[in-house]
C-alpha positions in Angstrom: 181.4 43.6 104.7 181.8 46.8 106.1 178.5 48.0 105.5 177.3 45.0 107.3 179.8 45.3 110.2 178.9 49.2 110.6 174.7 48.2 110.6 175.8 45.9 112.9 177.8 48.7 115.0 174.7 51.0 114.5 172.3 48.7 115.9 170.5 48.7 112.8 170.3 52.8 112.1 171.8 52.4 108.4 169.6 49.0 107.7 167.3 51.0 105.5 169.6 52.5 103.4 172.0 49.1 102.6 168.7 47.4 101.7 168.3 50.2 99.1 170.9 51.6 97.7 172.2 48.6 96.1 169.3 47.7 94.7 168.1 51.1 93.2 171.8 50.8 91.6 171.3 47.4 90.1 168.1 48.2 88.7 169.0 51.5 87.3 172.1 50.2 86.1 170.3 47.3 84.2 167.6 49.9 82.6 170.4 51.4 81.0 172.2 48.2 80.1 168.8 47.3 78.3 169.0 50.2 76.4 172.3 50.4 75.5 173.6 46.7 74.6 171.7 43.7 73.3 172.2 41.5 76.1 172.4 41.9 80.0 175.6 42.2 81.6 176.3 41.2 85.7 175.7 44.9 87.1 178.9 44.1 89.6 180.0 48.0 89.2 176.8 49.3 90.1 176.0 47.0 93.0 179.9 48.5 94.4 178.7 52.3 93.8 175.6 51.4 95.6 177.6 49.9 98.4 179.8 52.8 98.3 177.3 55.2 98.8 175.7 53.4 101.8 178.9 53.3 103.6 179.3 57.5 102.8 175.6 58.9 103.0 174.7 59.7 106.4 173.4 55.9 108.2 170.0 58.2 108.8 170.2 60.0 105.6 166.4 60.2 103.9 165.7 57.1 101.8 164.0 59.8 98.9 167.2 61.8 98.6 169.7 58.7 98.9 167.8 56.7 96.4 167.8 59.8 94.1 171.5 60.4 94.3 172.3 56.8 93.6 170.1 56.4 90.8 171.4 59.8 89.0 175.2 58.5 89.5 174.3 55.3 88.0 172.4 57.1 85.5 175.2 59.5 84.7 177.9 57.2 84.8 176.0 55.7 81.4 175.5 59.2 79.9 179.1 61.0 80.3 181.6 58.7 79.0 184.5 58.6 76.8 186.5 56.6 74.8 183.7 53.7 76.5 184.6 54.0 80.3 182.8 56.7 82.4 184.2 59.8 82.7 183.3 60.4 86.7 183.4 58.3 89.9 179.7 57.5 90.6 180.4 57.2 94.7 182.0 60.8 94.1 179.2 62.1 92.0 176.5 61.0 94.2 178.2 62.0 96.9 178.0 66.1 95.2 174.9 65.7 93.7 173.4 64.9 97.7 175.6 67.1 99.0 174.7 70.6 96.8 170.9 69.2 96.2 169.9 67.8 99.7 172.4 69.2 101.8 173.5 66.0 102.6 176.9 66.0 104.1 179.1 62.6 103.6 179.1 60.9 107.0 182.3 58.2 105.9 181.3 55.7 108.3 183.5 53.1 107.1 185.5 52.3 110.3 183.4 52.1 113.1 184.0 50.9 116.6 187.0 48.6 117.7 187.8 46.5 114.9 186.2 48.7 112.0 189.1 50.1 111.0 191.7 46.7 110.8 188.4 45.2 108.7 189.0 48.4 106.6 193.0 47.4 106.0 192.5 43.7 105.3 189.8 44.6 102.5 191.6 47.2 101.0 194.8 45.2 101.1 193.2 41.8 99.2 191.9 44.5 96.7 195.4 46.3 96.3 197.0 42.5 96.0 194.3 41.5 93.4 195.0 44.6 91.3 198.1 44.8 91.4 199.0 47.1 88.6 197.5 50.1 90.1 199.7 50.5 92.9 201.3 53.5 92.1 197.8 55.2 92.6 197.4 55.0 96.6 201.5 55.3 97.2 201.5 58.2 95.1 198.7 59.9 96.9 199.6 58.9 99.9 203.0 60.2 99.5 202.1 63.5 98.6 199.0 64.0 101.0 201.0 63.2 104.6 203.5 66.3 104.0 201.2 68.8 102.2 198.7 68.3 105.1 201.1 69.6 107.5 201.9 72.4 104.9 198.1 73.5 104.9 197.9 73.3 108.8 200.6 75.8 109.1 199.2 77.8 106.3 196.0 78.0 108.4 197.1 78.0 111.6 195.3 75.0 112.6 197.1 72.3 115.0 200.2 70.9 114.6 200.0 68.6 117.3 202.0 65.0 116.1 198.6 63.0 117.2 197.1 65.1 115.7 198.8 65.2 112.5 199.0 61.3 112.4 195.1 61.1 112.8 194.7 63.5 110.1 196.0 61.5 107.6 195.2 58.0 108.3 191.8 58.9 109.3 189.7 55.8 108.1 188.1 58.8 105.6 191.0 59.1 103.8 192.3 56.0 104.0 189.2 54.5 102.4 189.0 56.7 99.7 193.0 56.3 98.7 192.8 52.8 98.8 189.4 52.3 97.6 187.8 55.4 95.8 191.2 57.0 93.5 191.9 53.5 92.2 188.3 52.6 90.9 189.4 51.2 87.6 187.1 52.3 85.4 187.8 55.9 85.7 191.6 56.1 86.7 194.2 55.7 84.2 195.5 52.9 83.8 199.1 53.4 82.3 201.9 53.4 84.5 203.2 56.8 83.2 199.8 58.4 83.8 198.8 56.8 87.3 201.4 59.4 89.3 200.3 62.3 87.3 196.5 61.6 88.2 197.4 60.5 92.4 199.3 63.7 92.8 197.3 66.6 91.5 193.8 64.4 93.7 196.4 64.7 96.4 197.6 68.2 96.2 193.8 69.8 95.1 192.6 67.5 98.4 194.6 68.6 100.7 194.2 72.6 100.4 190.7 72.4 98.8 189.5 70.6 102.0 190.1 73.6 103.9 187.8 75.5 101.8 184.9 72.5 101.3 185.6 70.7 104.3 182.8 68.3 103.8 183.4 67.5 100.1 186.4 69.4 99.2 188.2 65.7 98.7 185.5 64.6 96.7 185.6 67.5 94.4 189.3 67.0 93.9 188.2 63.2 93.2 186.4 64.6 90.0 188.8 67.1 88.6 191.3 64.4 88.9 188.4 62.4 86.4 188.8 65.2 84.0 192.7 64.7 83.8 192.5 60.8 83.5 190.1 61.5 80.3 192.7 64.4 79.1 195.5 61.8 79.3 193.6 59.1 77.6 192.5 61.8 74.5 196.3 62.6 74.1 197.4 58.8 74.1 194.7 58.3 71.2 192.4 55.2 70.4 195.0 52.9 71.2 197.0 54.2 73.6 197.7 52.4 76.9 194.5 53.7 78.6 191.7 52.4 76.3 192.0 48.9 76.0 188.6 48.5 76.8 186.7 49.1 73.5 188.9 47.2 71.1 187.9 44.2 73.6 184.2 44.7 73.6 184.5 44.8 70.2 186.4 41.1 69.9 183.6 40.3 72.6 180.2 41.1 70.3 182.0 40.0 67.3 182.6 36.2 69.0 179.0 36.4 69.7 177.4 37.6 66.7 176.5 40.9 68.6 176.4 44.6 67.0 178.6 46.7 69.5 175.9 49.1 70.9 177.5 52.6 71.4 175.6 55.9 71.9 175.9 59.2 69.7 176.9 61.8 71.7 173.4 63.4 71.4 172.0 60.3 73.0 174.5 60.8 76.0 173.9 64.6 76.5 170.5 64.3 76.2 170.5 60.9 78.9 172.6 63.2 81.1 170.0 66.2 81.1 167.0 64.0 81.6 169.2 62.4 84.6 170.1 65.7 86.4 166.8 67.7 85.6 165.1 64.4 87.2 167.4 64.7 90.1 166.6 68.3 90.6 162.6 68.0 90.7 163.0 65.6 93.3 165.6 67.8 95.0 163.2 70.6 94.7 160.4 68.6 96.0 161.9 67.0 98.9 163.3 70.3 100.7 161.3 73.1 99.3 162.3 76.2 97.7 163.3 78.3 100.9 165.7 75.6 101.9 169.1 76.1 101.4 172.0 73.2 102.1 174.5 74.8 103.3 177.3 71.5 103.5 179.3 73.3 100.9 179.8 76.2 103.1 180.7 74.8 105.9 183.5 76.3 107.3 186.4 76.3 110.1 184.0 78.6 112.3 181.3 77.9 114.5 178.3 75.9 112.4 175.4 78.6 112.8 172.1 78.3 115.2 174.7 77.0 118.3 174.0 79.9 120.2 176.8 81.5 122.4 179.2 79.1 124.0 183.0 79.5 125.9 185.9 76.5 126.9 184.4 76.5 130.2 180.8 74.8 130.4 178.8 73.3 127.7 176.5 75.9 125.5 173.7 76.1 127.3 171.1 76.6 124.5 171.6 72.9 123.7 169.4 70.6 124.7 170.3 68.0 127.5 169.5 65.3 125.4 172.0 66.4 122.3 174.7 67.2 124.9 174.4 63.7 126.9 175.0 62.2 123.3 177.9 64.1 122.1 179.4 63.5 125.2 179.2 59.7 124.8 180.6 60.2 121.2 183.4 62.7 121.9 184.1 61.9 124.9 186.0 64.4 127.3 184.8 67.4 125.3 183.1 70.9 126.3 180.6 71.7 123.5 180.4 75.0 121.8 178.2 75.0 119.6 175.9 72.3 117.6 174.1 72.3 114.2 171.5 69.8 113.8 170.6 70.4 110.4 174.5 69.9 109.1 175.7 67.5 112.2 178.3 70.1 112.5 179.7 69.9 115.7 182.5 72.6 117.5 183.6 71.5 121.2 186.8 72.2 123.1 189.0 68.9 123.8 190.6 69.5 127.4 193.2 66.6 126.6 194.9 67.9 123.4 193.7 71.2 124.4 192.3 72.1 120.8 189.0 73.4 119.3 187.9 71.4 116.9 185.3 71.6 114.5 183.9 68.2 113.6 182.1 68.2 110.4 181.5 64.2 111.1 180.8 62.9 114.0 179.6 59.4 112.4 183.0 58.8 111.7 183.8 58.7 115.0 180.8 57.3 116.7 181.9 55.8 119.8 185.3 57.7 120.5 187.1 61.0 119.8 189.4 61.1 117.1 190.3 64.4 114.5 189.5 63.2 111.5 190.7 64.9 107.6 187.8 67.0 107.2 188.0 68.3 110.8 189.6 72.1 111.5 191.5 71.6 115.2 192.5 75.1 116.8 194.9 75.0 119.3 193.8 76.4 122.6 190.6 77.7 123.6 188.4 79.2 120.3 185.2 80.1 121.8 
């Protein structure tokens, strides 16, 4: 629905890629379930990843690389599991796998325009009501992420303005990944002992790792909090709290007259290499050697080839056309400088008198906001 809603928005820019995505994740998804099991199974957690990767990819992002990415998270979240669940979150990995390969930066466009946001809280509230259990998850992380925010802006000096503050951390970016990415269910723990452990330490690596990687630095937090959901369900054992999931699939085949298909762990690494070396050739082939991405770099200072700006007038070494169009998305704004390859945007805001650096603007197409992966500066940075 938001997907929909934000095409809709876009007048049709991200059409391409919510036609795809979801299908290259069913299909992919149902290669590996014909490998793996004896029978089919409804592919409903692929079809959400490839959703989920629609609404985070850029809405222009190249269909080759997009397609790639989705297929090797589907692909990987067969290959790396344990204890029968999947050890990663496939929107996460995709997300890093586009993001160090193609150098494409997550745009988060799951909020757009006037109502995008409300549509954003009424889905994420039927799916907190209809899994109840996990509620600890988003409270927890949400808990810890408001305070340490403002911790991190006063560690780096960055704006400590209260709208500022407030926008930071209900940005529709993090809201949608609390409420929708840290309580997937397959890979967080499901014990109510565990589920604070996992929300803080996501929280706490987020919020200060974000200043380092602010286009993924949440993501990557995402994925080490994986790691500690599979350490917690290793030190609860086989039937522990946190794998219910195999003993059940194993009542399941038996009630059919099905062998229980399980892969050795030769099968898995060697699925996962195939996945990723698959994933690089195409990778390699798309932007060429000499090209580096440089999203994981991105950093709190001006996004290179802007040329030479100041708080006054708008860099002149960008074009009319770009500057008419960030205008109409930022709004009041004097713009420094301008990246086309990253869509890093650095502009002056006369109202809250900050610099911000804006390392999304598709997030916030139609109106200015500061968003959680933004760096704002008060007073003029040129």
């Amino acid at each position: 629905m938001l997907a929909v809603y934000g095409t809709i928005f876009l007048k049709g820019l991200s059409l391409p890629s919510l036609l795809l995505l979801p299908v290259v994740a069913v299909v992919v998804d149902l290669g590996f379930k014909k490998v793996r099991f004896p029978s089919l199974r409804w592919p409903d957690a692929a079809l959400a990843s490839g959703l989920f990767l629609t609404l985070l990819l850029p809405p222009t992002v190249p269909l080759v690389a997009a397609g790639t990415v989705t297929a090797a998270a589907i692909g990987l979240r067969h290959a790396i599991r344990f204890r029968g669940r999947p050890v990663m979150n496939p929107a996460a990995t995709g997300l890093l796998l586009g993001a160090v390969l193609f150098g494409t930066a997550p745009a988060w466009w799951v909020a757009l325009g006037p109502y995008g946001e409300w549509l954003l809280l009424g889905l994420a509230a039927v799916i907190v009501t209809r899994n109840f259990p996990q509620w600890q998850l988003p409270a927890t992380f949400f808990a810890i992420y408001a305070p340490f925010t403002v911790v991190e802006r006063v560690l780096f000096g960055a704006a400590l303005a209260p709208r500022v503050l407030v926008l930071g951390v209900f940005d529709p970016s993090v809201l949608f990944f609390g409420l929708f990415m840290l309580t997937e269910p397959r890979t967080a723990p499901s014990g109510s002992s565990a589920q604070p452990l996992y929300a803080g330490v996501v929280a706490l690596v987020a919020v200060f790792l974000s200043a380092l990687l602010p286009s993924v630095g949440i993501l990557v937090a995402l994925v080490l909090g994986n790691l500690i959901a599979v350490i917690l369900r290793w030190e609860q054992g086989p039937t522990g709290a946190a794998a219910p999931s195999r003993p059940l699939k194993a009542r399941r085949a038996a009630q059919h007259g099905l062998p229980l298909a399980r892969w050795s762990a030769g099968r898995r690494a060697g699925a996962a290499a195939l996945v990723l070396l698959a994933v690089g050739v195409v990778a390699v082939a798309s932007i060429g050697p000499s090209a580096t991405p440089s999203v994981l770099l991105s950093s709190p200072g001006p996004p290179a080839g802007g040329g030479a700006g100041t708080c006054a007038i708008d860099n002149p070494s960008i074009p009319a056309a770009t500057l008419t169009s960030l205008h109409r998305i930022l709004g009041p704004s004097v713009i420094l400088s301008f990246d086309s390859n990253t869509g890093v945007v650095r502009f002056y805001d006369p109202v809250n008198h900050v610099t911000v650096t804006e390392t999304d603007l598709y997030e916030d197409y139609g109106y200015a906001e500061f968003n959680g992966d933004d760096y704002a500066v008060t007073g003029c940075v040129p």
